[in-house]
PyMOL commands that place a pseudoatom at each C-alpha (Angstrom):
pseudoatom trace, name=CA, resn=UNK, resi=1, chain=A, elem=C, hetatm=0, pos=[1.429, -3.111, -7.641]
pseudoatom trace, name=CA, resn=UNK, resi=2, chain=A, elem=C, hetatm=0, pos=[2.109, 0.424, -9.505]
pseudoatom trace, name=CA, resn=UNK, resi=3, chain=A, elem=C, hetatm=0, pos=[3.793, 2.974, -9.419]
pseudoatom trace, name=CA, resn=UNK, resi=4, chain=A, elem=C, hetatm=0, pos=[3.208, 6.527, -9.436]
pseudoatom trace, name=CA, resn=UNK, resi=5, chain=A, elem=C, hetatm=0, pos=[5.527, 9.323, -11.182]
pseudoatom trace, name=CA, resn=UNK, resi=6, chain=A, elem=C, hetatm=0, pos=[7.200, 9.756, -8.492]
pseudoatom trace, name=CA, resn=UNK, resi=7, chain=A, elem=C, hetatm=0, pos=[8.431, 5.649, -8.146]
pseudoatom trace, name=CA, resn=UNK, resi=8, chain=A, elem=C, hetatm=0, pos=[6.162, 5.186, -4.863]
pseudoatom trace, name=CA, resn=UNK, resi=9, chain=A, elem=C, hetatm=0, pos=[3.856, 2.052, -4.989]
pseudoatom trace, name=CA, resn=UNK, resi=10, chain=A, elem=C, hetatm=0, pos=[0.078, 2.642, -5.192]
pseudoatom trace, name=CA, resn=UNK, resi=11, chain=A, elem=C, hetatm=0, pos=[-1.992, 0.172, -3.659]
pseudoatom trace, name=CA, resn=UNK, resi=12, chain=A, elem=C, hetatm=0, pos=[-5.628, -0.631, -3.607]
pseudoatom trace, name=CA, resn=UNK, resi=13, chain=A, elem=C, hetatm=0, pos=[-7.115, -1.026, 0.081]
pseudoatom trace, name=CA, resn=UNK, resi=14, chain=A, elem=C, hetatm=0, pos=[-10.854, -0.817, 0.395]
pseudoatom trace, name=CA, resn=UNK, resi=15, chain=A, elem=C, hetatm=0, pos=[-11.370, 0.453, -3.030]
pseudoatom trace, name=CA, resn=UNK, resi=16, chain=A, elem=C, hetatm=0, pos=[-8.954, 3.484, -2.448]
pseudoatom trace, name=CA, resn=UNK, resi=17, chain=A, elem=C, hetatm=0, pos=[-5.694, 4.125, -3.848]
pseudoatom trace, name=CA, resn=UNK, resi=18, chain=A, elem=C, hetatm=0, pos=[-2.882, 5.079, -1.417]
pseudoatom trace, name=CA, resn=UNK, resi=19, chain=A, elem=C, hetatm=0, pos=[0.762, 5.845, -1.766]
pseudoatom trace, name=CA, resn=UNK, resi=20, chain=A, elem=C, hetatm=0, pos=[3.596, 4.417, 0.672]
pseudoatom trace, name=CA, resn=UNK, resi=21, chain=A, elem=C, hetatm=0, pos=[6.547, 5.521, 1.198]
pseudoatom trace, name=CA, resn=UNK, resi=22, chain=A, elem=C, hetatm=0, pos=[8.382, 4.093, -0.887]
pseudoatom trace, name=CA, resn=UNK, resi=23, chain=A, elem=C, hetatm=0, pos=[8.957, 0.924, -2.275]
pseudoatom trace, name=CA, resn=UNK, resi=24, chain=A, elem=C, hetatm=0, pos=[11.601, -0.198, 0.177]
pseudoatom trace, name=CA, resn=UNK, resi=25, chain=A, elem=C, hetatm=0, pos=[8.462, -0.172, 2.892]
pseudoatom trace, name=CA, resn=UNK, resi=26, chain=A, elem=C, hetatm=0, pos=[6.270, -2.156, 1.245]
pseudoatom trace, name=CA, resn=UNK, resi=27, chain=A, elem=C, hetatm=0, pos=[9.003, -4.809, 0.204]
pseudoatom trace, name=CA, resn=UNK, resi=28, chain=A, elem=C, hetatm=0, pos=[9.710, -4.944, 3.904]
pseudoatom trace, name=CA, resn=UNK, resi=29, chain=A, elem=C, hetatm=0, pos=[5.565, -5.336, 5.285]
pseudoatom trace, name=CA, resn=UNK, resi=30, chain=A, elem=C, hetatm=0, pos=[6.109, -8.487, 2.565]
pseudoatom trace, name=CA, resn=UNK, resi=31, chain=A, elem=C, hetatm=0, pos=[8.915, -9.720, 4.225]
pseudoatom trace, name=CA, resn=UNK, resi=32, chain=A, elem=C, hetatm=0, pos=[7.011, -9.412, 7.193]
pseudoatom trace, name=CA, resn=UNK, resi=33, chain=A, elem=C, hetatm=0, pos=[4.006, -10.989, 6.262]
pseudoatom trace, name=CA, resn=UNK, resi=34, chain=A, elem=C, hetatm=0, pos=[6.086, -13.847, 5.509]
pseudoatom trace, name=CA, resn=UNK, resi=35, chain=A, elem=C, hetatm=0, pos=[7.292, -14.506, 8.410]
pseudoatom trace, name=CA, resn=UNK, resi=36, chain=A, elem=C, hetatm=0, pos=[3.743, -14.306, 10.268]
pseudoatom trace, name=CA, resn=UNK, resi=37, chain=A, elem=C, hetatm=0, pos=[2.829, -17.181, 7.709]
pseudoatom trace, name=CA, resn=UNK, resi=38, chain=A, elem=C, hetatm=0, pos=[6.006, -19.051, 8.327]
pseudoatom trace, name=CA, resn=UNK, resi=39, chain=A, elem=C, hetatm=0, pos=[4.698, -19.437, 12.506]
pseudoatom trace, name=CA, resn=UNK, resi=40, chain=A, elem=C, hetatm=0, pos=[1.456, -21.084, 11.632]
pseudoatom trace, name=CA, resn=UNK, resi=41, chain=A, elem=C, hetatm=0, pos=[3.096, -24.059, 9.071]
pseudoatom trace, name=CA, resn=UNK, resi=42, chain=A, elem=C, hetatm=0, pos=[4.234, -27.419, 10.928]
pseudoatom trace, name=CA, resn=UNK, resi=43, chain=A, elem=C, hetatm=0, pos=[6.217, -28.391, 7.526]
pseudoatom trace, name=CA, resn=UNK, resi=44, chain=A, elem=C, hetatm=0, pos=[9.537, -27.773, 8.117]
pseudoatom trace, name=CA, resn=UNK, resi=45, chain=A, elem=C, hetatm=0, pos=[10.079, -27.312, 3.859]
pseudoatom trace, name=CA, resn=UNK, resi=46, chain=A, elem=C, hetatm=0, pos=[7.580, -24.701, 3.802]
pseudoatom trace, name=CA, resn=UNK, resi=47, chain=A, elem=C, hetatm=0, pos=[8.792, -22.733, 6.651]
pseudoatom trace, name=CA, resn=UNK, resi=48, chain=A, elem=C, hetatm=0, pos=[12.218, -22.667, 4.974]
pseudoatom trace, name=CA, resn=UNK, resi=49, chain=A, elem=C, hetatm=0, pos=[11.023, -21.579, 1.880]
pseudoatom trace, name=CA, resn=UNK, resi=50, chain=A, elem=C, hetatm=0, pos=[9.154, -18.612, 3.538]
pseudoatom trace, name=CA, resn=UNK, resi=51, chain=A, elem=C, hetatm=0, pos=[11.999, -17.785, 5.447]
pseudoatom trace, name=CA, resn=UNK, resi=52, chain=A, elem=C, hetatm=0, pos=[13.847, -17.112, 2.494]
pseudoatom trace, name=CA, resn=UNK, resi=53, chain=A, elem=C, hetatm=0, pos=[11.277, -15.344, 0.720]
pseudoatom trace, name=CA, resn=UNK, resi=54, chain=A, elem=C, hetatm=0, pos=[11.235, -13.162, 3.544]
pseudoatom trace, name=CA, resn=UNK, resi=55, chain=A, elem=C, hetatm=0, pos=[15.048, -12.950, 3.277]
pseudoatom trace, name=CA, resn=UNK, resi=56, chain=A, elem=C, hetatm=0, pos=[14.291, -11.786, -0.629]
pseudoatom trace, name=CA, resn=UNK, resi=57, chain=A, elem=C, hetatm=0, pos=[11.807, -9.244, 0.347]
pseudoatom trace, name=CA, resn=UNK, resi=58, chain=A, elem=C, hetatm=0, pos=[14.837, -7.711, 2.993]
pseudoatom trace, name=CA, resn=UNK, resi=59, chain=A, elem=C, hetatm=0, pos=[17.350, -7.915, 0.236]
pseudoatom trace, name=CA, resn=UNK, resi=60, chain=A, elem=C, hetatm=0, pos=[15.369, -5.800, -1.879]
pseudoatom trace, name=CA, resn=UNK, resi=61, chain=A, elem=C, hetatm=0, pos=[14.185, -2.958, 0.813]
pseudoatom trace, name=CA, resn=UNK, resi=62, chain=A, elem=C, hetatm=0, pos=[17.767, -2.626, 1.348]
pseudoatom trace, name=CA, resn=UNK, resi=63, chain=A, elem=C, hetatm=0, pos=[18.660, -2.394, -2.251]
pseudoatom trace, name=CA, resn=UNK, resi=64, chain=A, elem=C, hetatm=0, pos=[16.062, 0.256, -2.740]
pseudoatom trace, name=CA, resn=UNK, resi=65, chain=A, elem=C, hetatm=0, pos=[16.785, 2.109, -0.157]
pseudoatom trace, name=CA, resn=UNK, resi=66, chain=A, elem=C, hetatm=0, pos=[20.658, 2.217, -1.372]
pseudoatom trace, name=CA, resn=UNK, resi=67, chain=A, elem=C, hetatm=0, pos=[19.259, 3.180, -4.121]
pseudoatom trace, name=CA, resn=UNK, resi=68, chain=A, elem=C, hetatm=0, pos=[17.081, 6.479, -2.544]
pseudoatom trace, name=CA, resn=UNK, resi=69, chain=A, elem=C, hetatm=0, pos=[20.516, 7.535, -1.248]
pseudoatom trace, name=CA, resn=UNK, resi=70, chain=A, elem=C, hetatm=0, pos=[21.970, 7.376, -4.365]
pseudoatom trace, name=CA, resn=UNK, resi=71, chain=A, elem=C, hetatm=0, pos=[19.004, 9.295, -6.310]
pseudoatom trace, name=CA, resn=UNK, resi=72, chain=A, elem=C, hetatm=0, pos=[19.471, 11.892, -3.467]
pseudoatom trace, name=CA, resn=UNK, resi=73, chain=A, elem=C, hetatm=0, pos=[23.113, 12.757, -3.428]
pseudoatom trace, name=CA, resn=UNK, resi=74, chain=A, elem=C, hetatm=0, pos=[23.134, 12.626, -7.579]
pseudoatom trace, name=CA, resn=UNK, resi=75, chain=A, elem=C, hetatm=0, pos=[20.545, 15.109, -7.455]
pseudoatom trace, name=CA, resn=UNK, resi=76, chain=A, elem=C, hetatm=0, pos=[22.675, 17.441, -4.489]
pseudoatom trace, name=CA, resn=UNK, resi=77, chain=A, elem=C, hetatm=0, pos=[25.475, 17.169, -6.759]
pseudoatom trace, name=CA, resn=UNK, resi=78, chain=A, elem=C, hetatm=0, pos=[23.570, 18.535, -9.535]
pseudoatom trace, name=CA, resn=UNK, resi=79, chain=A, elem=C, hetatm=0, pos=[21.609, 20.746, -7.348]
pseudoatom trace, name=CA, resn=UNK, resi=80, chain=A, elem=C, hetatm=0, pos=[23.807, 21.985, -4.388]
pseudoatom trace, name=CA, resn=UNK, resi=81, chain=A, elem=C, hetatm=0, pos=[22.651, 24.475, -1.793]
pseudoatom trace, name=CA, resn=UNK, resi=82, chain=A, elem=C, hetatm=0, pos=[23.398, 27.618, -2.199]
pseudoatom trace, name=CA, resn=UNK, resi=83, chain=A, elem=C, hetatm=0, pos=[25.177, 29.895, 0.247]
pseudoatom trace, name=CA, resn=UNK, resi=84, chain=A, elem=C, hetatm=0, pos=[23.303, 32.695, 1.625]
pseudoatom trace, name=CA, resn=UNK, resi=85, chain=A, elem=C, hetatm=0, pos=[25.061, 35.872, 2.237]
for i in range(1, 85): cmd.bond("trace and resi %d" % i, "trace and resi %d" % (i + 1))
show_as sticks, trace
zoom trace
């Protein structure tokens, strides 16, 4: 995974580079994908563990995604609208 300037991930699919939204989104299609592997293994052990990779992968799309907000009101507090007359 990269990033670009802008912090989005870059990914490779099909030879082509394209950008997601932001981080949080592909931390989440992870999660998911975990979860779809977790239905096709009878072990119990490695269900669990995917489960809680998944769990990871959810933890982190909601800690970037705190952190967006943040990143946008510090930059309206440096940046506020201005009034139009």
């Amino acid at each position: 995974m990269k990033l670009n300037a802008a912090g989005r991930v870059c990914c490779r699919a099909d030879g082509r580079e394209r950008i997601m939204a932001s981080r949080a989104v592909e931390y989440r299609r992870r999660a998911h994908e975990c979860l779809a592997m977790a239905r096709t293994f009878k072990d119990a052990d490695a269900r669990a563990g995917l489960f809680c990779m998944a769990e990871t992968w959810l933890r982190m799309a909601k800690n970037d995604d705190a952190d967006e907000v943040t990143a946008v009101q510090q930059q309206q507090q440096i940046h506020p609208k201005q009034e139009r007359p």
